[in-house]
One Martini backbone bead per residue (centre of mass of N, CA, C, O) as a GRO file, in nm:
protein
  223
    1UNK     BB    1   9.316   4.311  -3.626
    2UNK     BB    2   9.646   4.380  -3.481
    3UNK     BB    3   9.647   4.644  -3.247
    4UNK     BB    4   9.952   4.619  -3.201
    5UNK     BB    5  10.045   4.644  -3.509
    6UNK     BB    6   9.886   4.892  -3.557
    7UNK     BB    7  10.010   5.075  -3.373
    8UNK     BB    8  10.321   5.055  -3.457
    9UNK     BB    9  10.235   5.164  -3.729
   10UNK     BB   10  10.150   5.412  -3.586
   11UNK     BB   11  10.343   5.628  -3.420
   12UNK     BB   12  10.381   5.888  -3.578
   13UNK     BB   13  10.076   5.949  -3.507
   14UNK     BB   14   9.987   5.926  -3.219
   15UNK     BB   15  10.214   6.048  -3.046
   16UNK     BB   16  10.171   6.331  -3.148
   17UNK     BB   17   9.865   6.361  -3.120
   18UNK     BB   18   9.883   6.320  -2.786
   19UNK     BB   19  10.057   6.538  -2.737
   20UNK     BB   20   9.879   6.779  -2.869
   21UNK     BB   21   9.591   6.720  -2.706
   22UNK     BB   22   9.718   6.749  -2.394
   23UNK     BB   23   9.837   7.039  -2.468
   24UNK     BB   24   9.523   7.139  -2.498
   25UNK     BB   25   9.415   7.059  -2.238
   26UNK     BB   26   9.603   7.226  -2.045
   27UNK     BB   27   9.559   7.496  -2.152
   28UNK     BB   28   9.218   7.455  -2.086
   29UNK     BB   29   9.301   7.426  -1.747
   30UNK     BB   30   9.454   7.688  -1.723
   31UNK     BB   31   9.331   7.893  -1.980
   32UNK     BB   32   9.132   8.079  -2.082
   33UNK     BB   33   8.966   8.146  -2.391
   34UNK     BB   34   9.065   8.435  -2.389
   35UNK     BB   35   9.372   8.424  -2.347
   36UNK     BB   36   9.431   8.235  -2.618
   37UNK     BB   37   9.327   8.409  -2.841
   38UNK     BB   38   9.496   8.644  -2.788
   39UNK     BB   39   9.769   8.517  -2.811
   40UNK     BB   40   9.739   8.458  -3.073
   41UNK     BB   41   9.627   8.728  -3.219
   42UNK     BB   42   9.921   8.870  -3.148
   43UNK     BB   43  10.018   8.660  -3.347
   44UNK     BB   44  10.085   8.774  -3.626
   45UNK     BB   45  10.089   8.812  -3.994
   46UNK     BB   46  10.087   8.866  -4.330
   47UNK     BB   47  10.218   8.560  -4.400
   48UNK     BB   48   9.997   8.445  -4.211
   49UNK     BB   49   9.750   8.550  -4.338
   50UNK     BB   50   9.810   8.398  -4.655
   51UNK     BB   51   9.831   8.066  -4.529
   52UNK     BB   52   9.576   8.052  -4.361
   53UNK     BB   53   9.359   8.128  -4.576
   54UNK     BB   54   9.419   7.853  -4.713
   55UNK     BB   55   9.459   7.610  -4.537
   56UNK     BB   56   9.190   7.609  -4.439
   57UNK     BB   57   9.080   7.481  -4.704
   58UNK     BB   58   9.130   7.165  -4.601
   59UNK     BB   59   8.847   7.175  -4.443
   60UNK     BB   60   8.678   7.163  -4.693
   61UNK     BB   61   8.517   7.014  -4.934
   62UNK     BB   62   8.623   7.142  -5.215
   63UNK     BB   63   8.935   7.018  -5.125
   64UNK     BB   64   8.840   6.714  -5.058
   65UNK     BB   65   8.676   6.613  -5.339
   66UNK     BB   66   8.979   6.552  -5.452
   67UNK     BB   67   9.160   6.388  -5.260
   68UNK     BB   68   8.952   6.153  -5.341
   69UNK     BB   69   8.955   6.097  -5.614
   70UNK     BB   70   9.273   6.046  -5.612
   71UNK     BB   71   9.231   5.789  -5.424
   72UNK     BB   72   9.106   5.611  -5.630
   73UNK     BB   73   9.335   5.642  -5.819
   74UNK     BB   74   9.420   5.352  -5.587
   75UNK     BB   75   9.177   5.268  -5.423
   76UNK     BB   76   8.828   5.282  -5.336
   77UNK     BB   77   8.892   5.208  -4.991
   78UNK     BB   78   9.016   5.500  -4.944
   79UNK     BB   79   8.778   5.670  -5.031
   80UNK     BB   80   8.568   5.550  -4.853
   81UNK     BB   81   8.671   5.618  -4.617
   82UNK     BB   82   8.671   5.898  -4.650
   83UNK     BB   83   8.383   5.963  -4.710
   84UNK     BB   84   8.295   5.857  -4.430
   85UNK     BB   85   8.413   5.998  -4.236
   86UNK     BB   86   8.355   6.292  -4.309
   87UNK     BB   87   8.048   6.228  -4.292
   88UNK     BB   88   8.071   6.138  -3.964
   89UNK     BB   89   8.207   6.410  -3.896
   90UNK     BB   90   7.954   6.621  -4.010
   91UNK     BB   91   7.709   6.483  -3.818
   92UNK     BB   92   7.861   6.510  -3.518
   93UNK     BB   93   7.899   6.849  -3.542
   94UNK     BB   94   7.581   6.905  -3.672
   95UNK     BB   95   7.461   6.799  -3.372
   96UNK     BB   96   7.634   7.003  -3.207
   97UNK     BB   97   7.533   7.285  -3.326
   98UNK     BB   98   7.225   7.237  -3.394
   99UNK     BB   99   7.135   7.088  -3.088
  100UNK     BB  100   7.297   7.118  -2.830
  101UNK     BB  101   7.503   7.403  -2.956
  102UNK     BB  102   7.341   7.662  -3.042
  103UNK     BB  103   7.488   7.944  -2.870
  104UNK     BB  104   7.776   7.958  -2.967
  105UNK     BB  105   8.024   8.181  -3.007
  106UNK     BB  106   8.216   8.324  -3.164
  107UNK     BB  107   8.427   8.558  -3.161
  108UNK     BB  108   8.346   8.816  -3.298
  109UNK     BB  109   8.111   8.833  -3.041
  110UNK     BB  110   8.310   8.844  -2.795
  111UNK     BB  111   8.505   9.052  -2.845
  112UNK     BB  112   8.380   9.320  -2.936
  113UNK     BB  113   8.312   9.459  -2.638
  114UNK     BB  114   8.668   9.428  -2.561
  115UNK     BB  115   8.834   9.318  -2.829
  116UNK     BB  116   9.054   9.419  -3.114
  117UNK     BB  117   9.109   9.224  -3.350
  118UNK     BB  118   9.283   9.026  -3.603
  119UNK     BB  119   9.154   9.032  -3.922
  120UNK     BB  120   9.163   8.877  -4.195
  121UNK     BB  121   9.158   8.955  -4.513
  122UNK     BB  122   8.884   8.818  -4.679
  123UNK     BB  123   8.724   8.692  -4.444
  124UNK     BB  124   8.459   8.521  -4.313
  125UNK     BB  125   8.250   8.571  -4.065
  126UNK     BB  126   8.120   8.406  -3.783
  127UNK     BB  127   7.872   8.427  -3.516
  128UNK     BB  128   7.772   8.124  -3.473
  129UNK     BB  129   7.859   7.744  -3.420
  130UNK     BB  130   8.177   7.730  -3.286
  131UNK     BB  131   8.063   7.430  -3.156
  132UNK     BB  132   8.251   7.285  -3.350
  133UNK     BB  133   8.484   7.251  -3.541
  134UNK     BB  134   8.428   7.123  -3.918
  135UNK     BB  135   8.736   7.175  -4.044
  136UNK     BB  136   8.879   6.998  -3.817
  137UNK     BB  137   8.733   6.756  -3.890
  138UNK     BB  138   8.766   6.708  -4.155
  139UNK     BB  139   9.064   6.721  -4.196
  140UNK     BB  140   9.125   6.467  -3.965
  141UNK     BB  141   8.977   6.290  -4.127
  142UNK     BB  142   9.139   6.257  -4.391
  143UNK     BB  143   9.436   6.283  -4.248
  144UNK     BB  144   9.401   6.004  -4.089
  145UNK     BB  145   9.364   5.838  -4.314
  146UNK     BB  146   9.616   5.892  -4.497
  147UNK     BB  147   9.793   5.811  -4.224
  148UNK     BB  148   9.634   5.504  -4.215
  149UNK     BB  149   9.751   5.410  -4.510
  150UNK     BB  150  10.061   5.518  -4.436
  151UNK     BB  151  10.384   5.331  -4.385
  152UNK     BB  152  10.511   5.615  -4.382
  153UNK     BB  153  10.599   5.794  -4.124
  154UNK     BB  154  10.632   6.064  -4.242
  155UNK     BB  155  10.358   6.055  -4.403
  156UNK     BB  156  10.215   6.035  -4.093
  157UNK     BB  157  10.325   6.344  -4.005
  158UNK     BB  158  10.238   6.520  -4.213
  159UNK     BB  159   9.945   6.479  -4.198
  160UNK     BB  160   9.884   6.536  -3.934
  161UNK     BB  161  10.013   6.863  -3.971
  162UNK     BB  162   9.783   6.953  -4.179
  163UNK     BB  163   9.587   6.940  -3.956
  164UNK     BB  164   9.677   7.109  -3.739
  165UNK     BB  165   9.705   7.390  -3.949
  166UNK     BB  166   9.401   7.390  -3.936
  167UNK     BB  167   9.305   7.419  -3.710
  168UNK     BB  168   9.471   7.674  -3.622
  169UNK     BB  169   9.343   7.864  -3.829
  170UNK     BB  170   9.106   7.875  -3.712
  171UNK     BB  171   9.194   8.062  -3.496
  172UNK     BB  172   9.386   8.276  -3.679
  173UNK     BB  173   9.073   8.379  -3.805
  174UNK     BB  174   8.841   8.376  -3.602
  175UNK     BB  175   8.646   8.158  -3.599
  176UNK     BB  176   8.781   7.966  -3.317
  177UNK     BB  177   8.806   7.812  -3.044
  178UNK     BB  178   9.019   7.579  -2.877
  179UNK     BB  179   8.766   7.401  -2.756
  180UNK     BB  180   8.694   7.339  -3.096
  181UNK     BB  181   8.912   7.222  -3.220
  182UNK     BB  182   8.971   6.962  -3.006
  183UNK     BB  183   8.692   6.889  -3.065
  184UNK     BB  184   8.776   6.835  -3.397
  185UNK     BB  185   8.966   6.659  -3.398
  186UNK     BB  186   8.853   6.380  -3.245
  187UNK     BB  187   8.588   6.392  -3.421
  188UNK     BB  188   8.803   6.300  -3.669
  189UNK     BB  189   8.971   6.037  -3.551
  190UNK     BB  190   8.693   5.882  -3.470
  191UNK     BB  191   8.606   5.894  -3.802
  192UNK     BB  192   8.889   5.748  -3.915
  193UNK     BB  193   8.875   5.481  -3.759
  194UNK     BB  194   8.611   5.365  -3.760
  195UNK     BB  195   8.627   5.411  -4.105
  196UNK     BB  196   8.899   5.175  -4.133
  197UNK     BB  197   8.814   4.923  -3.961
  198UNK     BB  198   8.500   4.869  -4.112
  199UNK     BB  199   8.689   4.842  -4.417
  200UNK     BB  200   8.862   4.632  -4.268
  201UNK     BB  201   8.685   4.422  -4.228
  202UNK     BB  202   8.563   4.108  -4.319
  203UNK     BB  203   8.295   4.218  -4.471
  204UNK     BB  204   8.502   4.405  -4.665
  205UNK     BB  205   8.789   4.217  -4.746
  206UNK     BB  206   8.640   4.036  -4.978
  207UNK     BB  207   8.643   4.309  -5.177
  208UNK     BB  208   8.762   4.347  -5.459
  209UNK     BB  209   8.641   4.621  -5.564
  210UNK     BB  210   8.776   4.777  -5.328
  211UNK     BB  211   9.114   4.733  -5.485
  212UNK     BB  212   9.042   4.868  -5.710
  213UNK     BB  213   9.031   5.154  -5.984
  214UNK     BB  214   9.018   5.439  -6.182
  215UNK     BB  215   9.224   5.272  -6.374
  216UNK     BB  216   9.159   4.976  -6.376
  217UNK     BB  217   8.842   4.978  -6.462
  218UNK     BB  218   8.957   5.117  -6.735
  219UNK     BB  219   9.129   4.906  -6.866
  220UNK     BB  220   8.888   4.701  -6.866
  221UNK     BB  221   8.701   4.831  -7.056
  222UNK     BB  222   8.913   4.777  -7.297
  223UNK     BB  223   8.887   4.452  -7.259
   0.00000   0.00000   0.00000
């Protein structure tokens, strides 16, 4: 695959993609933590707390293992792309949380004894665990896949945007701090280019099964 032309294809992706991690590693060089997040959660209202309470799950599981179904139903090589990404994803998260960083607080314990953050209603809180988001980098597995599968500018901007909002979500509902999502961001999209690249290599480039789909394979079946 041609890196150049790969990249022209997809500069809608990278150039946001670039522009906002950029942005957030200034913010995380600049002010504390602990600054970035009060600023965060001084800003809610009603309306985002019941947008955001939705957004986020499409970081977690239930809402990914629909999206990759669907994805079968127009090609395999898509699906197993988004299904290996995020299992890629999910593997060095949780070697980050459960084995080097395993004393992480989330902010709910952070500023128990600090300051009174706001909450939003019916969302639970977790204690410990915080680094990196597995939420944010599951996200950005899929819909950097998402994004990178297709050759509309726009629904490659798309796509990313839906993945940031899952990102900023895990902030606004004081689950993760900035440098929790900056980095699942990172090992989101590094596990969606790595399990893009491996399935469209030569290994897998001839391999016709991958090309059909769960539409196609039932058409043969009655034939």
């Amino acid at each position: 695959m041609d890196l150049k032309h790969f990249l022209k294809n997809h500069l809608a992706l990278f150039i946001p993609f670039s522009v906002i991690l950029i942005f957030g590693i200034i913010l995380l060089l600049t002010f504390s933590k602990i600054d970035i997040h009060l600023f965060i959660n001084k800003h809610s209202s009603t309306f985002f707390d019941q947008c955001f309470k939705y957004i986020t799950e499409f970081g977690a599981f239930l809402l990914i293992a629909p999206i990759i179904i669907i994805m079968a139903l127009f090609k395999y090589r898509y699906a197993l792309m988004a299904i290996a990404s995020s299992v890629l994803a999910s593997l060095i998260v949780q070697i980050l949380k459960r084995i080097l960083y395993t004393d992480s607080p989330r902010p709910k314990v952070v500023f128990q004894d600090i300051y009174d953050l706001h909450f939003v209603e019916n969302v639970h809180l977790y204690n410990t665990h915080s680094f990196p988001s597995g939420h944010t980098a599951g996200a950005f597995a899929l819909f950097v896949v998402l994004a990178l599968i297709n050759k509309r500018p726009v629904c490659q901007f798309l796509f990313l945007m839906m993945a940031v909002l899952v990102g900023y979500s895990r902030m606004y509902l004081s689950q993760h701090f900035l440098i929790d999502v900056v980095v699942g961001s990172v090992v989101g999209t590094a596990s969606a280019l790595t399990c893009y690249f491996w399935l469209n290599s030569s290994r897998f480039s001839e391999k016709k099964f991958l090309n059909q789909s769960i539409l196609t394979s039932l058409k043969s079946m009655k034939h």
